[in-house]
C-alpha positions as CSV (number, residue, x, y, z in Angstrom):
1,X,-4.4,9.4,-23.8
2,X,-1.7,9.0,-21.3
3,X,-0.7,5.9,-22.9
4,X,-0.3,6.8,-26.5
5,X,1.2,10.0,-25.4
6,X,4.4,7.6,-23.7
7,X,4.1,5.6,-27.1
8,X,4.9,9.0,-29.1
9,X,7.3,10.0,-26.4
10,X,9.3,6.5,-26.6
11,X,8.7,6.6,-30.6
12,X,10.4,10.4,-30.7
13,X,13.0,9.3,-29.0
14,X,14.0,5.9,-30.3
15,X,13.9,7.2,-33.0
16,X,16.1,10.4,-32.8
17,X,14.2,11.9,-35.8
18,X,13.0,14.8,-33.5
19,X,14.7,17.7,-32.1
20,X,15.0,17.4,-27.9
21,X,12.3,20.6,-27.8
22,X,9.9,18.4,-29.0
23,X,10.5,15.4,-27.1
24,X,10.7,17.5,-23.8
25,X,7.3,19.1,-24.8
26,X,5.7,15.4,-25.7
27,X,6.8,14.4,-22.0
28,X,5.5,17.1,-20.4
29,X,2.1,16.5,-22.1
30,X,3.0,13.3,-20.6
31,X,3.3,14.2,-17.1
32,X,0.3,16.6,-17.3
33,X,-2.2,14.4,-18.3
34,X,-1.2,11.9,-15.2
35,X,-1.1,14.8,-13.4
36,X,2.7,14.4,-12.3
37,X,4.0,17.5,-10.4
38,X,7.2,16.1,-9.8
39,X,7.8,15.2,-13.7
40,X,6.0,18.4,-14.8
41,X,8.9,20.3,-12.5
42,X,11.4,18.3,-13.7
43,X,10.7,18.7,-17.4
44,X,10.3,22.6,-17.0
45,X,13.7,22.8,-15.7
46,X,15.0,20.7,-18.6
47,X,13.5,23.2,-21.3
48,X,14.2,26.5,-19.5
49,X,17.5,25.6,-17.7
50,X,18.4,25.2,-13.8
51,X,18.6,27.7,-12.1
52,X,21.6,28.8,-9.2
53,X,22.1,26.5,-5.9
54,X,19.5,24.4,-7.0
55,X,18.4,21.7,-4.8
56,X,17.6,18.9,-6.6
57,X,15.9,16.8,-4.1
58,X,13.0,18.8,-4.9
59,X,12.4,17.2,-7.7
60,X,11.1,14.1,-5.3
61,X,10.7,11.3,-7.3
62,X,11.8,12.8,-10.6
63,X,15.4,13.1,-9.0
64,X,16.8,9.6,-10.0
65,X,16.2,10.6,-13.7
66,X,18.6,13.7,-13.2
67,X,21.0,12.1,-11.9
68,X,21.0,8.6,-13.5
69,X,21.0,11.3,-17.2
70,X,24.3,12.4,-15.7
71,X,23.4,16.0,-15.1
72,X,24.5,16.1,-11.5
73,X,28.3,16.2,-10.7
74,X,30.0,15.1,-7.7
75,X,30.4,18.2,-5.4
76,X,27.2,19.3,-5.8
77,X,28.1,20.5,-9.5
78,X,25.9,20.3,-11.9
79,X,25.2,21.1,-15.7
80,X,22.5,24.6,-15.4
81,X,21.6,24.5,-18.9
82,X,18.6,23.8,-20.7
83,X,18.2,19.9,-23.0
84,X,17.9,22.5,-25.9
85,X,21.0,24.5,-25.2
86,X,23.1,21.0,-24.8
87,X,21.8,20.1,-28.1
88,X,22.8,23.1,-29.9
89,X,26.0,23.1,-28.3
90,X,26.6,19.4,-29.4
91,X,25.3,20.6,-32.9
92,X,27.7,23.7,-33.0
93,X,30.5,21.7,-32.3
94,X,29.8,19.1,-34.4
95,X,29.4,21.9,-37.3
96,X,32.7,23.0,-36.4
97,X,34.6,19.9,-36.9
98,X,33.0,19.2,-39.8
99,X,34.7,21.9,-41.4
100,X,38.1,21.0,-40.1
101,X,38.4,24.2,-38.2
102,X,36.9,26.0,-34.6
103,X,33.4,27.9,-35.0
104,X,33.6,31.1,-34.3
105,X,37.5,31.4,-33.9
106,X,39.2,32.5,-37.0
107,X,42.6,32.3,-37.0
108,X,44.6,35.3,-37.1
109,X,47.7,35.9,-38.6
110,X,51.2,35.9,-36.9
111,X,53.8,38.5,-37.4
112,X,57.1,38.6,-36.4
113,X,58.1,35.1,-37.6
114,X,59.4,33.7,-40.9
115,X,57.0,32.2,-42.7
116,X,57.6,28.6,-41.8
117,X,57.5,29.4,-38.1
118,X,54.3,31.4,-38.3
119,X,52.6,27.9,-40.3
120,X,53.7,26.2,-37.3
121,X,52.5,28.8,-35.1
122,X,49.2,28.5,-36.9
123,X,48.6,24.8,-37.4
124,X,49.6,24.3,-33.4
125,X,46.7,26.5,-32.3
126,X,44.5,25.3,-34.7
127,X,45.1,21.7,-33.6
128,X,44.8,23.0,-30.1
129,X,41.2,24.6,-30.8
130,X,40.2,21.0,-32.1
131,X,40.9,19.0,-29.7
132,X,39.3,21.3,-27.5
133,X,36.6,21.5,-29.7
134,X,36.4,18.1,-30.0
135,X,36.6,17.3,-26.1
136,X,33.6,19.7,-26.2
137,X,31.4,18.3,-28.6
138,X,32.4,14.3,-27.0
139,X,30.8,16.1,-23.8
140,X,28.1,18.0,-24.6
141,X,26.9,14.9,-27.1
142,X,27.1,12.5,-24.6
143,X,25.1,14.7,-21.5
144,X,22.0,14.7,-24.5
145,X,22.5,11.2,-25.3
146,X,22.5,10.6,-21.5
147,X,19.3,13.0,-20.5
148,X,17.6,12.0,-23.8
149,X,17.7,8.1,-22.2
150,X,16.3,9.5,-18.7
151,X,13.6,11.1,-20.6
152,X,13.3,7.5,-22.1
153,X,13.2,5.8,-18.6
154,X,10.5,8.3,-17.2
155,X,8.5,7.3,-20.1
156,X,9.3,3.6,-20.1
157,X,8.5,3.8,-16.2
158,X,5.0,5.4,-17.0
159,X,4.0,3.0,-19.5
160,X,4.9,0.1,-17.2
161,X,2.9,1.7,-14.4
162,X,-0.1,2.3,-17.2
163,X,0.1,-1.4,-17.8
164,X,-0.1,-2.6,-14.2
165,X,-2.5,0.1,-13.6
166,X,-4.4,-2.0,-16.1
167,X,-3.6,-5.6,-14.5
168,X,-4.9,-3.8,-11.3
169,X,-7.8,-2.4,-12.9
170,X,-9.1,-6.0,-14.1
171,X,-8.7,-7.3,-10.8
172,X,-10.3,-4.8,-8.6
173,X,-13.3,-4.4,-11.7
174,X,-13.9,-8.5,-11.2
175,X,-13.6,-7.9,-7.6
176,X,-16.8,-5.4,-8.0
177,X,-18.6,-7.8,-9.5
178,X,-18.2,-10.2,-7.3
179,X,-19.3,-7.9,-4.1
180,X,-22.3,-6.3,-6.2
181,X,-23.6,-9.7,-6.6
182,X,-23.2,-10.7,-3.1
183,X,-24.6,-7.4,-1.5
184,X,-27.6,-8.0,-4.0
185,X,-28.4,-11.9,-3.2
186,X,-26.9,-11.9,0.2
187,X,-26.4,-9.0,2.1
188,X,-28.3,-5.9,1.4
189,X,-27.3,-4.2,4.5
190,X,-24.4,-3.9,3.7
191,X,-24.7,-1.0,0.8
192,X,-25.4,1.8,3.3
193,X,-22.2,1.0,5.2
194,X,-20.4,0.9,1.0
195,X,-21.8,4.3,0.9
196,X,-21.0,5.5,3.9
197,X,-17.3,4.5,3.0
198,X,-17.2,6.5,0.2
199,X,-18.5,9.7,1.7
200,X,-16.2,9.6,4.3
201,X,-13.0,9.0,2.2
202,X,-14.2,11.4,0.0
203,X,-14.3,14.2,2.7
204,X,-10.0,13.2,3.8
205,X,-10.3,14.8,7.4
206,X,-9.1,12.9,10.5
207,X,-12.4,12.4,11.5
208,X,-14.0,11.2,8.2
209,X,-11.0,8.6,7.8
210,X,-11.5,7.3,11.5
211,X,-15.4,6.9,10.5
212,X,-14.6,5.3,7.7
213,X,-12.4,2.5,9.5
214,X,-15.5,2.1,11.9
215,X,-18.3,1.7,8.6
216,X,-15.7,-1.1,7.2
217,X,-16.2,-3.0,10.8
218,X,-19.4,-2.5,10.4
219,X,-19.6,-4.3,6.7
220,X,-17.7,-7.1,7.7
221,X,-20.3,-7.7,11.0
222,X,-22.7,-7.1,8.0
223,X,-21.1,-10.1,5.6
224,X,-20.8,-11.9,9.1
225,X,-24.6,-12.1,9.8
226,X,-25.2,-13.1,6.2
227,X,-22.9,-16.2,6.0
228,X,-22.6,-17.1,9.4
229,X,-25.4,-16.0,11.4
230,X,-24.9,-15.4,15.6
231,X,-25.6,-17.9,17.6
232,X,-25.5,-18.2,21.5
233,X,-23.7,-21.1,21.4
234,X,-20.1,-21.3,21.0
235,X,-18.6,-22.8,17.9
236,X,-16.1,-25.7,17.9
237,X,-13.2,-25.0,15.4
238,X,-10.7,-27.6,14.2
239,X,-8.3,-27.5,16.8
240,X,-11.4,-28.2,19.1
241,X,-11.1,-24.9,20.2
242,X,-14.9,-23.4,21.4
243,X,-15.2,-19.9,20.2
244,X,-17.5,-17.2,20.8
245,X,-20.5,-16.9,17.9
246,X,-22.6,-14.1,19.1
247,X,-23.6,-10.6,17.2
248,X,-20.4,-9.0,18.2
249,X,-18.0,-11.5,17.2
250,X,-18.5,-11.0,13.8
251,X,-14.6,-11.8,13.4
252,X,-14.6,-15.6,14.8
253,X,-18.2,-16.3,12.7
254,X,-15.9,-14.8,9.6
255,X,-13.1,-17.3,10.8
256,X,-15.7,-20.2,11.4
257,X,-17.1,-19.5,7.7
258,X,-14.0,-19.9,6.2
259,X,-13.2,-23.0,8.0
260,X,-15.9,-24.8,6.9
261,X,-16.0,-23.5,3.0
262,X,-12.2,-23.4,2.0
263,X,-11.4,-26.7,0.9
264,X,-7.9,-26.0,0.2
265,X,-5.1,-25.5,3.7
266,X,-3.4,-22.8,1.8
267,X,-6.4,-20.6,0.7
268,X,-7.6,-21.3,4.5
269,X,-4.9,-20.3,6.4
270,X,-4.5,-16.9,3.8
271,X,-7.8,-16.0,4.5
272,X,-7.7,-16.6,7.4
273,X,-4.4,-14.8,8.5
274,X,-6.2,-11.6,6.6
275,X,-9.1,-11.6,8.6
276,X,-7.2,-11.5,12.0
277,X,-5.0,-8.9,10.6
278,X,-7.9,-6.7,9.5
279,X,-9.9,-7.2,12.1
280,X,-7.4,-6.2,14.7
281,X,-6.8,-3.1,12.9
282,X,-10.7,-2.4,12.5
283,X,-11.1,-3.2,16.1
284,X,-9.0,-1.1,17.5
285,X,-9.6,2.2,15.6
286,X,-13.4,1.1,16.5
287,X,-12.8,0.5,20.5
288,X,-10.9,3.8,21.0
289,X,-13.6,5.9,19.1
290,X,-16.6,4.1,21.3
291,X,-14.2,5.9,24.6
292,X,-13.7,9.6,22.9
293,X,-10.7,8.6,22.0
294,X,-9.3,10.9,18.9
295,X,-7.9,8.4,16.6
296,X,-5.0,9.2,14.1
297,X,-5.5,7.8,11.2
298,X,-3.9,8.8,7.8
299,X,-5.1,9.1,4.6
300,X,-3.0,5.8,3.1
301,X,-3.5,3.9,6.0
302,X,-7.1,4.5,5.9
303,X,-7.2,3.9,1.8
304,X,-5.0,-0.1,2.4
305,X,-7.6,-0.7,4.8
306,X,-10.3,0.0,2.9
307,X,-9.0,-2.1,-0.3
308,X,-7.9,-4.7,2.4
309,X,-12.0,-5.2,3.5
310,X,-13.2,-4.7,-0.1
311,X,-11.1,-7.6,-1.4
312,X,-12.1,-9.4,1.9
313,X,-15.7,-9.1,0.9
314,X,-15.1,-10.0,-2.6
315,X,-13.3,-13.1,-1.2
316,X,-16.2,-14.7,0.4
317,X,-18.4,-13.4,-2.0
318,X,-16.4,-15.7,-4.5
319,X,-16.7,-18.4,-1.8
320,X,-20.0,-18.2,-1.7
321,X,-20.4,-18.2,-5.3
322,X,-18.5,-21.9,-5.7
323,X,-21.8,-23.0,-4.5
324,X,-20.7,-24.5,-1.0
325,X,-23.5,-24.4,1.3
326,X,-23.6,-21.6,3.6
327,X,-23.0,-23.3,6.9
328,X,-25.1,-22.6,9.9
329,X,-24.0,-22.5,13.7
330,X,-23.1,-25.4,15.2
331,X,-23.4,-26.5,18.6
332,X,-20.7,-27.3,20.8
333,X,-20.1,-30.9,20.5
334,X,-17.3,-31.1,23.8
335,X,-18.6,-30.6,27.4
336,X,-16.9,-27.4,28.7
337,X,-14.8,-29.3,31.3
338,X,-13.6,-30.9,28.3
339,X,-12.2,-27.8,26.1
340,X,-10.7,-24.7,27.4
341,X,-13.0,-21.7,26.5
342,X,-11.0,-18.8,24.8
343,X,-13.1,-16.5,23.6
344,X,-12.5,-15.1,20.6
345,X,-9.3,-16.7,20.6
């Protein structure tokens, strides 16, 4: 709906066939039905005028189209009246010239001059009025052409968001699939801590969003066991580097998995790079609430990581799907007086 109301919008206006009232009250449908408080200001102002000392950076992120339509002076000026008023004034004036003389400013006659004199008289204020009338018209024309292509902007901008929100759409829906398949042949634990992400993200509290960090640690331990069970014995990775393999290091058996399944450097090294980053974050929202530590976490940072363990997941689970072999723990193939132990490195 949201779409084909921005294709009407960008018709109405392209167009020009429409008076502004109607193209202000198709973008506001616009903004309502993506739930846009910023636009849905915005566009109110536009149809009912602005008020005195208005500050327009509360219009947030409908501010640009303000200014960018020219409504906003320097000084802190600004035009206070309503899309509809600058059309009718451009319409008025337009009137006006068309019949060679100022609306609504009838000339009056001049006495105490001979007759030529009193022409001149005439014709001089006459000429005066139309070039006023005509400066008026060249500004008030121009501010509607002006708004009219901000309105055009805001509704190019929404259908280009639409259309990525599509292209992310796609990806995240294949991404789904991917994990439900997984979960269902591989990991089955791991739906209770899926479900327990959603509740708490539903529930937004400080609390909730720091449990919710702690449930995605838990997942990835949970994809852990299932493609790289823990072992007591310390793996060897390609830099000859022994790291620890054992239920809690659910990161390095991660690392380990993806070393021996990525054929491709690049891919590794990605991967890889993401599942430190992650990690690290997970682990230390997850340390600090084992001490009593209150965590502050906020609502976006919770949501990127969250979408960053999701597509984590859905990254092995395509890895797994290729059909590599799953790899099991390997022994430590170098004496330890041989190779520094790290840790987890």
């Amino acid at each position: 709906m949201a779409r084909a109301a921005a294709f009407q919008l960008l018709d109405a206006l392209e167009s020009g066939a429409a008076p502004v009232s109607q193209s202000l009250m198709r973008a506001k449908r616009l903004s309502r039905l993506l739930r846009d408080k910023d636009a849905q200001a915005w566009l109110d102002l536009e149809m009912k005028g602005y008020p005195s000392d208005f500050a327009f950076a509360s219009l947030g992120s409908c501010q640009r189209y303000a200014v960018e339509g020219g409504r906003v002076l320097s000084g802190g000026n600004y035009y206070s009246q309503s899309l509809p008023r600058i059309e009718a004034e451009s319409q008025a004036a337009k009137s006006a010239l068309t019949l060679g003389r100022p609306a609504d400013a009838p000339v009056h006659p001049v006495s105490g001059f001979v007759a030529a004199n009193a022409t001149l008289k005439v014709l001089s204020e006459v000429a005066r009025q139309q070039v006023n009338l005509r400066s008026a018209y060249t500004t008030w024309t121009s501010l509607l052409a002006s708004m009219c292509a901000a309105i055009h902007s805001y509704a190019s901008d929404v259908n280009l968001a639409l259309e990525l929100g599509d292209v992310a759409e796609n990806i995240f829906e294949a991404a789904r699939r991917d994990v439900d398949v997984f979960v269902r042949s591989h990991c089955p634990a791991a739906v209770q801590q899926l479900l327990s992400i959603a509740e708490r993200m539903r529930d937004s509290d400080a609390e909730s969003l720091s449990a919710a960090l702690t449930s995605c640690r838990r997942l990835l331990a949970s994809v852990a066991d299932a493609v790289f069970p823990p072992s007591d014995e310390k793996y060897v990775d390609g830099k000859s580097r022994r790291r620890k393999v054992g239920p809690d290091e659910y990161k390095n058996r991660l690392l380990a998995y993806v070393e021996q399944t990525v054929t491709s450097s690049g891919s590794r090294t990605i991967l890889s790079t993401n599942i430190k980053h992650l990690a690290a974050r997970l682990d230390a929202v997850y340390e600090k609430a084992c001490k009593g530590v209150h965590v502050d976490v906020s609502i976006d940072e919770a949501r990127l990581a969250v979408i960053g363990t999701y597509l984590l997941v859905a990254e092995v689970a395509r890895v797994t799907a290729d059909g590599l072999p799953s790899p099991s723990t390997q022994a430590a193939q170098e004496s330890d007086d041989d190779v520094t132990d790290e840790g987890e490195g």
